[in-house]
C-alpha positions in Angstrom: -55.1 -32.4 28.6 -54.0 -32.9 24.9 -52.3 -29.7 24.7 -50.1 -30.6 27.6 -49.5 -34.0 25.9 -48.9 -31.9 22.6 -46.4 -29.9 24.5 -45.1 -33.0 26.6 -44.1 -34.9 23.4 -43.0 -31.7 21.5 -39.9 -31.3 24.8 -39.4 -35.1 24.4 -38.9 -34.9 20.8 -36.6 -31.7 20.8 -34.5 -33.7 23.5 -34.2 -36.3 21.1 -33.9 -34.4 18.3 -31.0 -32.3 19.8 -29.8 -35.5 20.9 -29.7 -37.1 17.8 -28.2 -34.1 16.0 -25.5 -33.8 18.2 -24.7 -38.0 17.9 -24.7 -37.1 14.3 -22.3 -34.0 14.4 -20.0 -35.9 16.4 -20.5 -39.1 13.7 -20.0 -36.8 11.1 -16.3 -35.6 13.0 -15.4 -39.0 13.7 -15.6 -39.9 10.3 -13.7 -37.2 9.0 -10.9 -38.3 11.3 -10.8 -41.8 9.9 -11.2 -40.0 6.3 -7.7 -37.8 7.6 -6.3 -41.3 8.9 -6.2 -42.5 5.8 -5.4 -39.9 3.8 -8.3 -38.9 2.1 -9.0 -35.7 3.0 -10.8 -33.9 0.6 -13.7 -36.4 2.4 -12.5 -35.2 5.7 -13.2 -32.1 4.9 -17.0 -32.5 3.6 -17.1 -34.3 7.2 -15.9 -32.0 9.7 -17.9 -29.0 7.7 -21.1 -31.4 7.8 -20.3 -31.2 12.1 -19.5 -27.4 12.0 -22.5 -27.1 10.0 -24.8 -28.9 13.1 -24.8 -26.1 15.2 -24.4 -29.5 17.6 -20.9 -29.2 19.0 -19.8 -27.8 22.0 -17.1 -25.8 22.1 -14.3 -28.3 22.8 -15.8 -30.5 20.6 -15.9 -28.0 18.0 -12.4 -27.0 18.8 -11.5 -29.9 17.9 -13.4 -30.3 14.7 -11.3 -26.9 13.5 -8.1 -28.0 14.3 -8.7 -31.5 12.2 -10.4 -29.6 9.6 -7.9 -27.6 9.2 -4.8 -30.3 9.1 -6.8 -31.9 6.2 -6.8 -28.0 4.6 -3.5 -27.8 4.8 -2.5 -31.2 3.3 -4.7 -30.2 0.0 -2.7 -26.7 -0.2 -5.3 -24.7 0.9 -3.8 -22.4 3.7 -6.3 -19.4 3.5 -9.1 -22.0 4.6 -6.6 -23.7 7.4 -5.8 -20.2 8.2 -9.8 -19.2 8.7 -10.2 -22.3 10.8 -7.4 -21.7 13.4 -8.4 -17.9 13.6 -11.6 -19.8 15.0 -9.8 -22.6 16.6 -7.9 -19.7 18.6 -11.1 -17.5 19.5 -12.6 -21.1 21.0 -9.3 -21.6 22.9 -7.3 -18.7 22.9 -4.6 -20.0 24.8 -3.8 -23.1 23.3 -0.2 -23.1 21.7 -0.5 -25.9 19.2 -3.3 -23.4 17.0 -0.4 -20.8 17.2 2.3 -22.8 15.9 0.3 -24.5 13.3 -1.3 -20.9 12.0 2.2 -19.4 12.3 3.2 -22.2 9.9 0.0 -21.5 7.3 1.1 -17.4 7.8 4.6 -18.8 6.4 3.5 -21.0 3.6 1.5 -18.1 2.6 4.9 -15.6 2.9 2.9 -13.8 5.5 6.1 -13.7 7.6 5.6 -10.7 10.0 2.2 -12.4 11.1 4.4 -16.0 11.2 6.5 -14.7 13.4 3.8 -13.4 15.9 2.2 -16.4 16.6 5.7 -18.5 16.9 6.1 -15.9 19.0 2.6 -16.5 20.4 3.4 -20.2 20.9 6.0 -20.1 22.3 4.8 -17.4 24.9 2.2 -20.4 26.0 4.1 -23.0 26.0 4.5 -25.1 22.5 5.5 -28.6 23.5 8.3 -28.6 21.1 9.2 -24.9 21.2 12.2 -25.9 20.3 10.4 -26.3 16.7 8.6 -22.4 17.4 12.3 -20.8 17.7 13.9 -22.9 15.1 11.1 -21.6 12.6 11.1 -17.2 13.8 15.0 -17.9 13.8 14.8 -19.1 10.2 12.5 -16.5 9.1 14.7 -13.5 11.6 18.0 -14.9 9.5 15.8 -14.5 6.1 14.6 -11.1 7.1 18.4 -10.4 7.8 18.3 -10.1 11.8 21.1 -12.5 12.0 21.3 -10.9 15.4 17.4 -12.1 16.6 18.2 -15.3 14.5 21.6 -16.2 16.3 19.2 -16.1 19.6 16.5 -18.0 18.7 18.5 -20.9 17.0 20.5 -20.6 20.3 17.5 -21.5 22.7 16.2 -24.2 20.4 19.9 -25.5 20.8 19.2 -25.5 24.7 15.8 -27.4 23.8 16.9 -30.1 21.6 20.9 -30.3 21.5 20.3 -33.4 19.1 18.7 -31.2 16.4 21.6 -31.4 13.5 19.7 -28.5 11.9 19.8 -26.7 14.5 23.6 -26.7 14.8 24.0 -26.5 11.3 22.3 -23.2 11.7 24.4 -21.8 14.0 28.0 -22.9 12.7 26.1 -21.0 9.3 25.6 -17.7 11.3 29.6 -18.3 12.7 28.2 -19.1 15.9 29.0 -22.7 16.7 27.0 -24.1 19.8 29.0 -24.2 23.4 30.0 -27.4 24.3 27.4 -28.5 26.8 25.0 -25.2 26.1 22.3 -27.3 25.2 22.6 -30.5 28.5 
């Protein structure tokens, strides 16, 4: 009888236990979120890698913790480290467009331009809410490489996307390839 108590209390207490962790690890990422809110994110950081850390987090829940940990990364200059996180944000969620476009803008901080331009190319492909911003970006980076050709078509199609962009004009009237009137409405 006591050894099935023993064992009765020992599941009860791992329930809680895992429970409890997970509460924490999900503490731990909400904390690091207000930490990024207000612009302290060196503390962030320590916060989301204390949740990582858990084991705790499912893997949307994790996801999420590697996307934020990763902003914070990225606004104290270290791009390697975003970097490492969105190669693990992507594996979690390997179709999500937003980890694309934000690695494809650490790969160009870091002057890694040929991978930059695959994952613009990668957002884009799944559907980047402001792909506009994902062809602006491979056209700057095709015109920089010297493909005005490539360049001339991508600032074109982020013309049809956002005809109020000034940039994005500019860009073409640059290249000697001023937008259409009504191309982009």
């Amino acid at each position: 009888m006591v050894g099935k108590r023993w064992a009765a209390w020992l599941v009860c207490a791992g329930v809680l236990i895992t429970g409890s962790a997970a509460a924490d690890a999900l503490s731990d990422a909400g904390t690091a979120f207000d930490a990024a809110q207000r612009g302290n994110y060196k503390l962030a950081v320590r916060y989301y890698t204390r949740a990582l850390w858990s084991g705790e987090l499912k893997d949307s829940e994790a996801a999420a913790v590697y996307f934020g940990r990763a902003f914070a990364y990225i606004r104290l200059g270290s791009y390697d480290k975003a970097e490492k996180d969105y190669d693990q944000l992507i594996e979690l969620r390997p179709d999500d467009p937003s980890a694309y476009y934000n690695r494809a803008v650490t790969h160009a901080a870091e002057g890694n331009l040929k991978a930059a331009l695959a994952d613009y190319t990668s957002a884009i492909w799944f559907g980047y809410n402001d792909s506009y911003k994902a062809f602006y970006n491979r056209g700057t980076i095709y015109e920089s490489q010297g493909d005005f050709e490539s360049a001339v078509a991508d600032f074109k199609e982020a013309y049809k996307l956002a005809p109020d962009e000034p940039r994005i004009r500019q860009k073409l009237e640059a290249l000697g390839t001023p937008p259409e009137p009504d191309s982009g409405r």
